[in-house]
N, C-alpha and C positions, 0 to 999 in steps of 0.2 A: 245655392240650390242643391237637391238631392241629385245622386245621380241617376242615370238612365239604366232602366230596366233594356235585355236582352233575352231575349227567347231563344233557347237554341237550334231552332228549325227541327231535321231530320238528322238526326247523327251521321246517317250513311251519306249525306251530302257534304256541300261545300262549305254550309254555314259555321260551321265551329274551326274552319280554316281560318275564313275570313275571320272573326273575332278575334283570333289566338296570334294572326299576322297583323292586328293593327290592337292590342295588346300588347304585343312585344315591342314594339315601333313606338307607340303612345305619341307620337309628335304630333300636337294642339290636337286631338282626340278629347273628345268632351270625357267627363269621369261616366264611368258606366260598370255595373256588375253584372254577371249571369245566370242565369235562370238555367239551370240545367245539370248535366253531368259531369263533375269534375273530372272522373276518366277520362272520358271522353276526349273533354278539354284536351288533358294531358297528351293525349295520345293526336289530336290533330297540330299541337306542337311539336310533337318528335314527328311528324310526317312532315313537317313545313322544315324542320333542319332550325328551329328558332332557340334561343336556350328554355330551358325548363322554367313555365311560370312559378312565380310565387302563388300558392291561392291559397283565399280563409275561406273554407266553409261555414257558412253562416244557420240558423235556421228560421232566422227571423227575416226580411226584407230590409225590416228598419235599422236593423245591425249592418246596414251594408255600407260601406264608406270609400274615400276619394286614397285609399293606402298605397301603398309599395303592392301591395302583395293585392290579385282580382280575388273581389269576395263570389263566393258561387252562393247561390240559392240552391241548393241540390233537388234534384227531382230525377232520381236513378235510372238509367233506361232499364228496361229485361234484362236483354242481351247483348254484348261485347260488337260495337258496329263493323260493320268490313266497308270502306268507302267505294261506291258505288251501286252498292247491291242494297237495298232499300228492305226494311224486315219490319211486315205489320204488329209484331210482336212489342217494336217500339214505339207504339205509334201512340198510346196512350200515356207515354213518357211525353211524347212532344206536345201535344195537346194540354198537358198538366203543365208544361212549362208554360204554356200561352196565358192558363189561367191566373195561372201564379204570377204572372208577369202584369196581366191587367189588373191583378189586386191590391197590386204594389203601387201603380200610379194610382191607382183609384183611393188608394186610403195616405197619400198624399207622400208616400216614403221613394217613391222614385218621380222623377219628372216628368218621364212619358216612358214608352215603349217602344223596341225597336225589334220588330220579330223579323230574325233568319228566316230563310226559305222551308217549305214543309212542301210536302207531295200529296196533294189531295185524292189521289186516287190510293194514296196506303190509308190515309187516315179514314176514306171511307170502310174498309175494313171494321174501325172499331166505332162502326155508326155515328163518324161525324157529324155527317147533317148538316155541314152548310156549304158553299158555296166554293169559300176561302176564308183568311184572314179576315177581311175589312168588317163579313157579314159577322165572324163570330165575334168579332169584336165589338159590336154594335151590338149584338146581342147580352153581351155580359155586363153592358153599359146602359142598357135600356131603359131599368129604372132608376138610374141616376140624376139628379137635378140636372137641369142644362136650359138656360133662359132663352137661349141660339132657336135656330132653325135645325131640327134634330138631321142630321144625316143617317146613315154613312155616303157620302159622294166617294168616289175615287178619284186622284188626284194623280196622273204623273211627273215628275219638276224637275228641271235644270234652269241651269243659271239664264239660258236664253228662250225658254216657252215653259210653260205650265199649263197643261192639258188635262181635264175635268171630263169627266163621263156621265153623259145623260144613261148611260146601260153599260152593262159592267158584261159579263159573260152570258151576254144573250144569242142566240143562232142568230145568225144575219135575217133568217127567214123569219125572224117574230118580231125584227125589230123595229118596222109601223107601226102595226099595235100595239106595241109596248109608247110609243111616242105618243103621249098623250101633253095636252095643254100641261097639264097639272105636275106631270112629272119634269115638265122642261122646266116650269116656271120653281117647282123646290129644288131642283139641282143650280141653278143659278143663284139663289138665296142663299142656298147653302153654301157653293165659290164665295158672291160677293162679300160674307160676311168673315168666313175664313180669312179672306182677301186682308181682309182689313185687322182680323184681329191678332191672327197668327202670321201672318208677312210684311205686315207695318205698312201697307197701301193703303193711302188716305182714300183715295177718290180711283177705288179701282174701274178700271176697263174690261168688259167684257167682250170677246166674239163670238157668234153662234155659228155652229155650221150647219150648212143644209144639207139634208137629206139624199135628195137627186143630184145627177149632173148638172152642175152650172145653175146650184139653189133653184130648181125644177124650171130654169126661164120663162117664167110668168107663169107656170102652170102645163106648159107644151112638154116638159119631161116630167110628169105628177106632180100632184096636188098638195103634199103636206107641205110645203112651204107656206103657203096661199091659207089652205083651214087649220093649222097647228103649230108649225113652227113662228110664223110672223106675229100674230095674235099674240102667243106667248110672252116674246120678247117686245108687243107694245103695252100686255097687261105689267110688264118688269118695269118697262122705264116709268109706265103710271105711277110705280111705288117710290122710284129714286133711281131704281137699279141702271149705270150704265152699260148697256146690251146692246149690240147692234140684231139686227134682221139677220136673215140665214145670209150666211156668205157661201160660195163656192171655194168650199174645202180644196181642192185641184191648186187654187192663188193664195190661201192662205197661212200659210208655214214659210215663206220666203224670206230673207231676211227686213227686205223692207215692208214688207206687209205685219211681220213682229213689231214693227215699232207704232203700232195703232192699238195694241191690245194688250192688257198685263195677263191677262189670260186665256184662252180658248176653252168652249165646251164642244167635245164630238158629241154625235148621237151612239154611236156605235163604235166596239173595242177599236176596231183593226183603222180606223178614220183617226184617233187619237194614236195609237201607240205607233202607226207605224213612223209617226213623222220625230217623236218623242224621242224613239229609240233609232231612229236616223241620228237625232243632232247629241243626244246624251247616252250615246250605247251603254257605254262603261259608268256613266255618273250620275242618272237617273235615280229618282226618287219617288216610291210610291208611299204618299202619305195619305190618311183619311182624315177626309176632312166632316164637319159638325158633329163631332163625338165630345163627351164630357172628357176624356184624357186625348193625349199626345199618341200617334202610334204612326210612324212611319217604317219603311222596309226595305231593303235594295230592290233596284228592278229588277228583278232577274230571278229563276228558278234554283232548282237545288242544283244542279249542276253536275247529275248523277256521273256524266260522262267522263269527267274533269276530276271526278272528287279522288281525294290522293294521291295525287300527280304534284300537288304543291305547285301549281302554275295556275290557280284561279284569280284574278284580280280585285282587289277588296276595295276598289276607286267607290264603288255605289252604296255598300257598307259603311264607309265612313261620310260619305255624304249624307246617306238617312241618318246617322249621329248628328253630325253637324245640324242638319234642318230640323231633329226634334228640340235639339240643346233651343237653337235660338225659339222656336217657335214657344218652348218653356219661357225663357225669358222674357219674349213678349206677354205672353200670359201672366208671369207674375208681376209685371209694373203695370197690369189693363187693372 
């Protein structure tokens, strides 16, 4: 297989740490090249104490290969980064790398994508426009053939839960109205088919959570259990899909309640992530799921605080490698 596209996040953050420390290391690290600034690179290996990489600058993506030496896709920042101070001036560098990176899985020369952390608040500066990651990534994919159930879902993974977002970055206070029949019922199409195609679960399990305390107890702590949520997930099992009814989120992350489900879907961020990044702080994986390419990420931000200090942890880094590598690999025996 080709290998895996990297995005270099934000220069002034942690993400070209992480790269350059599991680069250097390479131990069962899937083949991967980068998208971005070879300085840079350079320069967040003399701050990690690593030896000096080998790198080929490339200018093609398809020129990029499994060598001695990491090939970069270059895409130059402005200016010279200083780790932690975050400068909108690069921010159209980072952005370009994003693109450049979804081009390269889209036109078949890299396997999937794995984008470093970026700072959405610099990138609104040079009129991003979206969201995050997941969305612009979906966007750049959107006229691409895809037979699936079109996403983007949000996905976050470790080895013992996998938590799916019915609402990605909504105010707590929009997030009834936002819960509509139709949107529970395509975020779960969109898991269960993921499920199956990209994590090699035959006969996936799904759980839903509810909404209210205690999946609103028949309706005595609110009603969208009762008119939205349950509906939903009886119009799911009509189709095939295994989904349970709203459970009471509060019981369901425990270890023995994990073994009834290959996945969970929150309704809302902080119902998902917190329980996520309880059991996978460090190893977590945000992947998106029903997109025509591969794109997973570490959990975790730029790491403004951290960056340069050479004491960031690259544990979720290499897992989002690992889970694109195999997730390719499913894909190309399907």
């Amino acid at each position: 297989m080709k290998p895996l596209a990297v995005s270099m996040g934000d220069p002034a953050g942690i993400g070209l740490e992480l790269a350059a420390r599991v680069w250097a290391e390479r131990q069962g690290a899937p083949p991967f090249f980068l998208v971005g600034d070879a300085g840079a690179f350079e320069r967040a290996s003399a701050r990690l104490g690593v030896p000096k990489p080998a790198l080929r600058v490339i200018a093609d993506a398809a020129d990029a290969d499994a060598g001695d030496a990491l090939c970069v896709l270059q895409t130059s920042i402005a200016i010279e980064e200083t780790p932690g101070e975050p400068d909108p001036v690069n921010a159209n560098a980072t952005i370009a790398a994003i693109e450049s990176g979804v081009a390269a899985a889209r036109a078949g020369v890299a396997s999937g994508l794995v984008t470093l952390p970026i700072a959405k608040s610099v990138l609104h500066t040079a009129d991003f426009g979206f969201p995050g990651h997941t969305e612009f990534v979906a966007h750049l994919t959107a006229n691409d053939a895809w037979v699936h159930t079109r996403g983007p879902v949000m996905m976050l993974a470790g080895a013992s839960l996998k938590v799916a977002l019915a609402t990605i970055h909504t105010p707590l206070k929009d997030v009834p109205a936002a819960l509509t029949r139709d949107q529970i019922t395509h975020t779960a199409r969109v898991v269960a088919e993921a499920l199956r195609r990209d994590f090699g679960i035959a006969s996936p399990r799904i759980a839903l959570c509810g909404l209210n305390p205690h999946a609103g107890e028949d309706g005595h702590i609110g009603r969208e259990e009762i008119e939205i949520i349950n509906p939903a997930a009886e119009q799911l099992r009509g189709e095939g899909v295994d989904i349970s009814n709203a459970r009471s989120a509060d019981a369901l992350f425990h270890e023995e309640a994990r073994k009834s489900y290959d996945a969970v879907i929150a309704l809302y961020h902080d119902q998902g992530l917190i329980p996520i990044k309880t059991l996978h702080f460090w190893d977590g994986v945000n992947v998106s799921l029903g997109l025509p390419i591969i794109r997973t990420s570490p959990d975790h931000g730029t790491g403004f605080d951290i960056a340069g200090k050479g004491i960031a942890r690259a544990d979720s880094f290499r897992a989002a490698l690992q889970m694109a590598w195999q997730m390719a690999e499913r894909r190309a025996q399907s």
